[in-house]
Each structure stands twice: as structure tokens, then as C-alpha cells.
N, C-alpha and C positions, 0 to 999 in steps of 0.2 A: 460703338456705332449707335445709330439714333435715326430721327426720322421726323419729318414735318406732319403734326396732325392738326386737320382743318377741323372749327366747330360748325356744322355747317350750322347749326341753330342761330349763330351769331350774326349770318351772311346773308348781306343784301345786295340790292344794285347799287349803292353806294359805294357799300365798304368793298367791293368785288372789284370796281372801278377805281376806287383807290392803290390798290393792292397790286391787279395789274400795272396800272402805270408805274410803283414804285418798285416793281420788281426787274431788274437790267439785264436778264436772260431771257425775257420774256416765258417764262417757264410755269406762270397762275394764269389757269383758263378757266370761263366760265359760262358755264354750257345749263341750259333747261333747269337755272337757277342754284346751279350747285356748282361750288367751286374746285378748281381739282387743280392738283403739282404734275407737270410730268416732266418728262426725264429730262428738259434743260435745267432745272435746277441745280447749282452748286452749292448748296448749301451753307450760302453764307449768311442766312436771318435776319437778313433787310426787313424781309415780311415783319419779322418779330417786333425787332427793336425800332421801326419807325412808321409801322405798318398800325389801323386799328386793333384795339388792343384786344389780347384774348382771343384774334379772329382763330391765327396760326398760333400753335405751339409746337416749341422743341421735345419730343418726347425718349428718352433714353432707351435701346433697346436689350430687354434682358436676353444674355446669351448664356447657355449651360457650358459648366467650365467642362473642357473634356480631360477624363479620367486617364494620363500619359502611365502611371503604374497599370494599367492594362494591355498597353502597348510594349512590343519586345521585340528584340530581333531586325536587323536590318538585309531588305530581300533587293535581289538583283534578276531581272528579265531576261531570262535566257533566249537572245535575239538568233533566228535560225532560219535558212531554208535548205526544207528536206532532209533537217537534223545535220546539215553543216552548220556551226556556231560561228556567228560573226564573232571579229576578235574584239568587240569594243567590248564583250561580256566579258572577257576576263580582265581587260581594265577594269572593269566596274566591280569586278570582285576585288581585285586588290584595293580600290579605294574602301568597299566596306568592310575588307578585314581592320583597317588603318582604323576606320570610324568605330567601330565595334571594340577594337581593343578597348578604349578612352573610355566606353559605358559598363564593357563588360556584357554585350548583345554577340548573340548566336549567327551566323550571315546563311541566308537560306538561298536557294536559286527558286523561280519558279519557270516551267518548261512545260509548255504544252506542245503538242504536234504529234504522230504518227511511227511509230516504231522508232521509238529515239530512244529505248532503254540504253544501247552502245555509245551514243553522243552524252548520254545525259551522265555516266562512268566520267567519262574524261574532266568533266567538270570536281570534280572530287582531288584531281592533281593540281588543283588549284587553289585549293583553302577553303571549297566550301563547306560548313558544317551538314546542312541536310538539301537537299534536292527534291522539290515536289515536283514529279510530273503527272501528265496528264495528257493521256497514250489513249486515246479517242480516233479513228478514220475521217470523222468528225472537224476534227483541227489540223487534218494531212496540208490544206492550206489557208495561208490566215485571211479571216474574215470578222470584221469587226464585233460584232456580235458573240459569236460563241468565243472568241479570246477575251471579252470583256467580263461575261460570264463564267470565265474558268479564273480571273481577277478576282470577280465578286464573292466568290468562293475558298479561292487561296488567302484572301482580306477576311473574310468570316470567320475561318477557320483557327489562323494561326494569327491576326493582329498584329502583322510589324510595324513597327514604328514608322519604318522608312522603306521607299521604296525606288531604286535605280533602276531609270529605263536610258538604252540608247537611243543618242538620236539619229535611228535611222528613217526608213520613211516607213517600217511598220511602225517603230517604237512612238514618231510624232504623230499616229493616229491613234494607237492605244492609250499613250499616257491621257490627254485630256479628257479623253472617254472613261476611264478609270477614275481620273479626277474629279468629274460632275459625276458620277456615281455614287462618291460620295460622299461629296459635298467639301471637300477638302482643298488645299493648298497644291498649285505645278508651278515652277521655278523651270523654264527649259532654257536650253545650252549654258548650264552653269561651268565657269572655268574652274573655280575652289569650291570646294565642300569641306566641312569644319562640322564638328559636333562641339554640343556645351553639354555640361555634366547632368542636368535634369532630360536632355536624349532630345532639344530643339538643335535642327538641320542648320546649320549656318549656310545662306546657297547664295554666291558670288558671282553674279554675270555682267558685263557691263550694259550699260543703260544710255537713253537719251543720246543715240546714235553713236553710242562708244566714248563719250563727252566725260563719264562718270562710271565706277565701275559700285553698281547698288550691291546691297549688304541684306538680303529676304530671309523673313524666319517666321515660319506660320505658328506662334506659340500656342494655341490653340485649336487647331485641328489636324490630327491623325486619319487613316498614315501620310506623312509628309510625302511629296513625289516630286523628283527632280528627272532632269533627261539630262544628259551629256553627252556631248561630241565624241566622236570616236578620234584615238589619236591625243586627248587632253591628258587622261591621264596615264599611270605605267601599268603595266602587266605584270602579275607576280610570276615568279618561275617555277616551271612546273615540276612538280618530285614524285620521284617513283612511289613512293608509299601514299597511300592515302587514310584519311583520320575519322571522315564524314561519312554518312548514307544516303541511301535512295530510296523515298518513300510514294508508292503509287496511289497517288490519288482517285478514289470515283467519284463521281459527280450523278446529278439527272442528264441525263443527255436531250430532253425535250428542249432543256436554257439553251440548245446549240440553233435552235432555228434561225435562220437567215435572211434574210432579202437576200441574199445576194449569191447566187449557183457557179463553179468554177466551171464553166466547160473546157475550156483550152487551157493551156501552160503553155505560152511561147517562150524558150528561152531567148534572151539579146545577147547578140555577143558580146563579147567581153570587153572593155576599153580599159586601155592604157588608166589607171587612179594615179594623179601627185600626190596620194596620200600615202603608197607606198612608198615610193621614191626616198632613195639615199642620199642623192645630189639632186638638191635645186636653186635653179636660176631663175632669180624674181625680177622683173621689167618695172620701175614705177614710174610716176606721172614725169620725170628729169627727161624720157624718154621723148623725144620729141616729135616724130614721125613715125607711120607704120613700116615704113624702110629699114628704119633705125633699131624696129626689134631684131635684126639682124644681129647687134651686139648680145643679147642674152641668148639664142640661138646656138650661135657659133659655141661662146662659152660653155653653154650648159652641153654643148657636142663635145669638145675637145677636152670635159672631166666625168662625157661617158654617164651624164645625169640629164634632169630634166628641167622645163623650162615654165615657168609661171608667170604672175600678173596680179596687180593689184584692182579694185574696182575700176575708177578710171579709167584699166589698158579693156577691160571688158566693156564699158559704157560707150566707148571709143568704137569698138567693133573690130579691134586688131588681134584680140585673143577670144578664145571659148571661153564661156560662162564655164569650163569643168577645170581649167584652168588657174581659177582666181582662187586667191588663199585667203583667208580674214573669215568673222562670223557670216556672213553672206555670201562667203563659197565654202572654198575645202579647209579642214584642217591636216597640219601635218608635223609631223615630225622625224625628218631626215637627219643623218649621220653631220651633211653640213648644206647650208644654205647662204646663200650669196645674194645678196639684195642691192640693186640699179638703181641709184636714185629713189627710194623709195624714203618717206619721210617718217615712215612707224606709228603712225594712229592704233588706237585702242583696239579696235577692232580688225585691224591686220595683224598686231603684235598677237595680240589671243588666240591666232590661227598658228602662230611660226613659232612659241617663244619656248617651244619644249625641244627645239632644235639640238642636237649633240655641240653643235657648232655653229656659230651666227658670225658672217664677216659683211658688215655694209660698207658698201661707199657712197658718199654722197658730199657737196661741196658746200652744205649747210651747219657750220660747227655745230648747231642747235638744235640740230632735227633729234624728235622725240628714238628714231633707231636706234641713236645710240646709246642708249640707255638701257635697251638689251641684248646690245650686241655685246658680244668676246673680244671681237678687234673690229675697227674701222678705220677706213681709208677717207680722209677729207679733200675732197677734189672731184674734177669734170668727169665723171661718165664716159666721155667721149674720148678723154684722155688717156685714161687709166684703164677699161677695158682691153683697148686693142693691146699694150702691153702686157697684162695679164695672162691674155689668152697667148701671145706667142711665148712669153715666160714659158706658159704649160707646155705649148707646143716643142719648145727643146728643153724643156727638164722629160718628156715623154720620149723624145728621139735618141737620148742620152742614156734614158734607165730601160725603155721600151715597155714602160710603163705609166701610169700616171701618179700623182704623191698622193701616198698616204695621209690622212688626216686624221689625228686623235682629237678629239674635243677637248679643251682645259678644263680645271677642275675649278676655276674663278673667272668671275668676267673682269675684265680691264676697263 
């Protein structure tokens, strides 16, 4: 990296006047005789190369390499409330047992919250090797501050290399708070993660509206931090024995101070997640009227599953915003899904594609679906549905049940 430095000794109403006009961002202002860059600059050194000379220079900026032999161990956020563990932590542990094999790094949990010694055991049936928590009244519930402090400390203490947070809506308030603390590298909703053999993150999320899927590796600053969707990746299975421990950590509890006092706990009831769901029926843009989601309705009733939407059927106003699958809604991974017309963009596929079973139809030979779909159907929507569904409907009146579906072991 590098940086525009002005001489101001060299700078007059000339050369200032000069400089502005030749600069096409308007980004060189010149104020009470002193000239100054600010933030429209792109740094493309017009000023330089055609600018009076010597006014600006390019200046290289030294950075200290950071020390990766000091960094070890790849840690997972034990995401929780009231010491119930969201499931996306034990995805995130199997994905850093996977990443830690390849280096040879120890997979740590870190857990703060409030009498969670019994929650913080269960995690042990799952591969981790050690467990810090940090059993404070303090962290009973989360507030940005003392969790970000009880970071700053599990990061001091023990250096891992890497750190997996869920993206839920504590973990996308923790992780970049943790990040500008300090001073380091966040990758969020990455879909792959990959390590290289010197222990840099490889973090895969798509980009530029799902147009391109970018390839981020902060070589340079520790510890590395990524978020992940719940649902992206798999959960290892959990075994009676366990190999790891439980280390209780103390802290100052002055770092816990807040802005911010819990007086109430409201719980919300609970609503129906398509991210649990076994069977889903996806609505997409082939759909042609709000009437007409009546076809994915029906179907997603009569196999006993549930019924979704792409951006569009949400933008539209025919479905819930809780609804919609892809990076900008839910992620999911059901037993089997069935996609309507739906034409498979980057950013939907990234949400569906860990499905056990993917069967689209749609009357576009070319649409990007089928590319990761298991089987598809090419034809009308309109046609194919209502068949489908009565199919189901007397293969169910005949067995008084619905068909079983195994997912294959290759797509077609």
C-alpha cells in the first residue's frame, strides 16, 4: 500500500490550480494556502505523472510483517442463548477440525455466558480439543462490549490463527467489532473455507452481486476472522467419549462495563425456520401471478414440506422476507428441494446447494439450476406441476403414505 504526499513548500496558487483542474475526481482541495487529498482520490497519479513536478509524490507505506509462527490453533464462537448452543457452532467445529488437520493446529471453542459449565461439556462430543469459557453474571446476556472484551482476552492470551464466528445476529455484531480491535482481516458469509500450508484462510464468498464468486486471504494480519451461515457447512457426529477439556477462564471484570443495561428479556414466539425444513418448495420468477403461487403451495402441502421464494417472489410482495432462500435470505439444507421456475443465480444456488436432493424444473435448457441440480425437468411450470402433484396425490392414496426419497450419490 502507499499514499499521496503533498510538498507543501512547492505549492502555490498556480501550481494548486493546476493540479486541481487536472485531477478527474475532484479529490485536491485547496484551503488557507495548503493543499490537501481527500477521500475522492483513487489513486490513479495523474497528479504525478502530468501534474507540476515534485508538487505530489507517491510514497510506499512501510508495513511490519506479521509474525504467523506466533499464531496457533483455529477457534470457533460458541454462539448461545442462555447456554442453549446454536447448531451452526458445531458446523463450525467440523469445518475446523477439517482445516486444522491440513496444518496440524489444536480447534479451541471460546464461550462466555453465565453458568454454562453443562453446555460448555457437550461441546467436547464434538471434536473440540480445549474449551475456554468464561462464566461471569456479567455475560448472562450478550452485550457488545464485555463479549468483545472477553475476545480481547481469549486473542491475547492464546493467538489463534483463526477465528469462526456464526452468522447469526449476535455473531454479525461481534465479529467486526473483534475485527477493528484489532486491526485485522473479516470475510463474512463465506460459503468454502480452505487453508494453505503456511496456516492463510482461504475464504470463498461470492461477490459483485453473486456475478463472481471472490477468493480472500488476509496474508498478513492475524487472527484471520470469517462468519459463516448456518446450514453451509456439515456437523460432525457426536461420540460418547470425549478427548478435549474445559479450561475456566478469569478475566478483570471492570472490561465488562456497558452502555448498554438489560432490564427485560422478552421472549418472541417461535416461527416456523425453512431452514429446518426437510421438503422444500421454491416459487421463482417463471411464476407469474400471486394466484399462481397456489402451484408451490399445494405441492409443498401434498409432500408434507414447506414452501419458499426467490428474491423477486419477495420484492413482489407475494411471499415473506423469512421465506426467501439465497445470500439475502435463509440458508438451507433439506433432505429434498424442488425448484419452480427458478433460473439458479449465484446467490440462490449458495443458499440451496447443500441440499440432500435438488430436482428443478424449468423450460429454459440453459438456465444456470441445472447445473446443480441431481435431476431436472425441462418444461412449463404450469404444465408439469399439476401432474406432479396429483402423481403424489395417488402414489399417497395407494401406499397411504408419501415416497420416500434418498438423495444420489452423483448429480446427472
Amino acid at each position: 500500500m502507499g499514499k499521496l504526499l503533498v510538498h507543501q513548500d512547492l505549492v502555490n496558487d498556480e501550481t494548486a490550480n493546476k493540479l486541481i483542474k487536472l485531477c478527474p475526481f475532484g479529490a485536491i482541495e485547496y484551503k488557507d494556502g495548503k493543499l490537501e487529498i481527500n477521500a475522492g482520490c483513487k489513486m490513479c497519479r495523474i497528479c504525478i505523472k502530468k501534474g507540476p513536478k515534485g508538487v505530489i509524490e507517491f510514497v510506499e507505506e512501510q508495513t511490519t510483517k506479521v509474525d504467523k509462527s506466533a499464531y496457533k490453533g483455529i477457534a470457533v464462537y460458541v454462539d448461545h442463548v442462555e447456554g442453549r448452543i446454536h447448531p451452526v457452532t458445531f458446523e463450525l467445529i467440523g469445518k475446523a477440525k477439517e482445516l486444522a488437520k491440513k496444518v496440524n493446529y489444536p480447534v479451541y471453542c471460546i464461550f462466555p455466558g453465565f453458568q454454562i459449565l453443562d453446555s460448555a461439556e457437550e461441546l467436547l462430543h464434538y471434536g473440540a480439543d480445549e474449551v475456554f469459557i468464561y462464566d461471569y453474571v456479567e455475560l448472562e446476556h450478550f452485550r457488545i462490549e464485555p463479549y468483545t472484551a472477553v475476545f480481547e482476552d481469549f486473542i491475547n492470551n492464546k493467538k489463534p490463527s483463526i477465528i469462526l464466528i456464526g452468522a447469526t445476529t449476535i455473531g454479525r455484531s461481534l465479529a467486526p467489532r473483534v475485527a477493528a480491535r484489532f486491526r485485522t482481516g473479516l470475510t463474512a458469509d463465506c460459503t468454502v473455507l480452505d487453508i494453505k500450508e503456511n496456516s492463510d484462510l482461504v475464504q470463498i464468498r461470492p461477490a459483485f452481486g453473486g456475478n463472481i464468486m471472490a477468493q480472500i486471504v488476509t496474508p498478513n494480519s492475524r487472527p484471520q476472522l470469517a462468519t459463516v451461515r448456518y446450514k453451509i457447512m456439515n456437523a460432525p457426529e457426536r461420540t460418547e467419549e470425549v478427548s478435549g477439556k474445559i479450561t475456566v477462564c478469569s478475566m478483570d471484570t471492570n472490561k465488562f462495563k456497558s452502555n448498554v443495561d438489560v432490564i427485560k428479556i422478552t421472549k418472541k414466539e417461535i416461527e416456523g425456520n425453512i431452514s429446518e425444513s426437510e421438503i422444500i418448495v421454491v416459487a421463482g420468477r417463471a411464476i407469474k401471478t400471486k394466484k399462481d403461487m397456489s402451484l408451490a403451495y399445494e405441492l409443498a402441502e401434498v409432500l408434507g414440506g414447506n414452501f419458499a421464494g426467490t428474491r423477486p417472489m419477495v420484492e413482489a410482495g407475494w411471499i415473506d422476507a423469512k421465506k426467501q432462500i439465497g445470500l439475502s435470505g435463509r440458508t438451507v439444507k433439506p433432505k429434498l428441494i424442488i425448484t419452480l421456475g427458478v433460473s439458479g443465480a449465484v446467490q440462490f444456488t449458495a443458499g440451496m446447494k447443500s441440499a440432500d436432493y435438488i430436482f428443478a424444473i424449468n423450460k429454459d435448457p440453459k438456465a444456470a439450476i441445472f447445473s446443480v441440480a441431481h435431476y431436472g425437468i425441462i418444461g412449463d411450470i404450469y404444465e408439469i406441476v399439476p401432474k406432479l402433484i396429483e402423481n403424489i396425490k395417488n402414489e399417497k392414496g395407494l401406499t397411504g403414505e408419501l415416497p420416500k426419497y434418498a438423495a444420489p450419490s452423483t448429480r446427472n
